[in-house]
N, C-alpha and C positions, 0 to 999 in steps of 0.2 A: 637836793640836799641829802647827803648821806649822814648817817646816825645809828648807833650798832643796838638801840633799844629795841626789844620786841613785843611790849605791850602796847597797843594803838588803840583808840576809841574814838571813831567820828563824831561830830557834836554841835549843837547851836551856842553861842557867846548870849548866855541871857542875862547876865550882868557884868557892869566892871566900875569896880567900889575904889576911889582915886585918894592919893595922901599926898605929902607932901612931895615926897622922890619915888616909892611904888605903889603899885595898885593890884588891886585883886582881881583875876578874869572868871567868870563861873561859868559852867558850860553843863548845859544837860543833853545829856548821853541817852542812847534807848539802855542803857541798862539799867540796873539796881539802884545802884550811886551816880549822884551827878556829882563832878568834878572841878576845884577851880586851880589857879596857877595864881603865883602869885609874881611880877616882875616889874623890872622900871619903868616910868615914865616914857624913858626914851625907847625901850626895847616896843612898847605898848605903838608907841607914835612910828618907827620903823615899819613895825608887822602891818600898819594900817587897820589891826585888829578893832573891831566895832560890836555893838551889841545887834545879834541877827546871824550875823558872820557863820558860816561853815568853819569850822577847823578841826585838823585831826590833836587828839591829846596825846603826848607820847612821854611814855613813863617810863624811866628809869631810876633804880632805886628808890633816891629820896627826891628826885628833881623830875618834873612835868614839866613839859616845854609843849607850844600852842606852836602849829603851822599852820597859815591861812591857805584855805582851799581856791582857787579860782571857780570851781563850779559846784553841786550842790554832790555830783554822783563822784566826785574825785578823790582819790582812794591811791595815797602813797604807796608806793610797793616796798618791800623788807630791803634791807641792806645787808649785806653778813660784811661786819669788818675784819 
């Protein structure tokens, strides 16, 4: 998956708070701040995203988008677009 962000943060999914159509993903980080996303239902059920899950956080501007890791040491590489 390419993506021209370049702030990234690896992380565990330790919560995800569910509404009608989205839901909240929370992810702590080894840094300062832990992190959450917020997105649909269907984007949620897609990514297979679960609580425990590795995922890297990727921040651009105002939008965080979750990518699930397949392994625990898995580490996206940058994209330049």
């Amino acid at each position: 998956m390419k993506y021209g962000a370049r702030n990234k943060i690896t992380g565990k999914v330790t919560a995800i708070k569910k509404g009608t159509l989205m839901c909240q993903v929370s992810v702590k980080t080894g840094q300062p701040v832990d992190l959450s996303s917020v997105m649909t239902l269907d984007s949620l059920e897609e990514l297979g995203i679960k609580p425990g899950d590795q995922v890297t956080v990727v921040v651009k501007a105002v939008n965080v988008l979750l990518i699930r890791n397949s392994g625990i040491n898995d580490q996206a590489p940058f994209h330049k677009v």
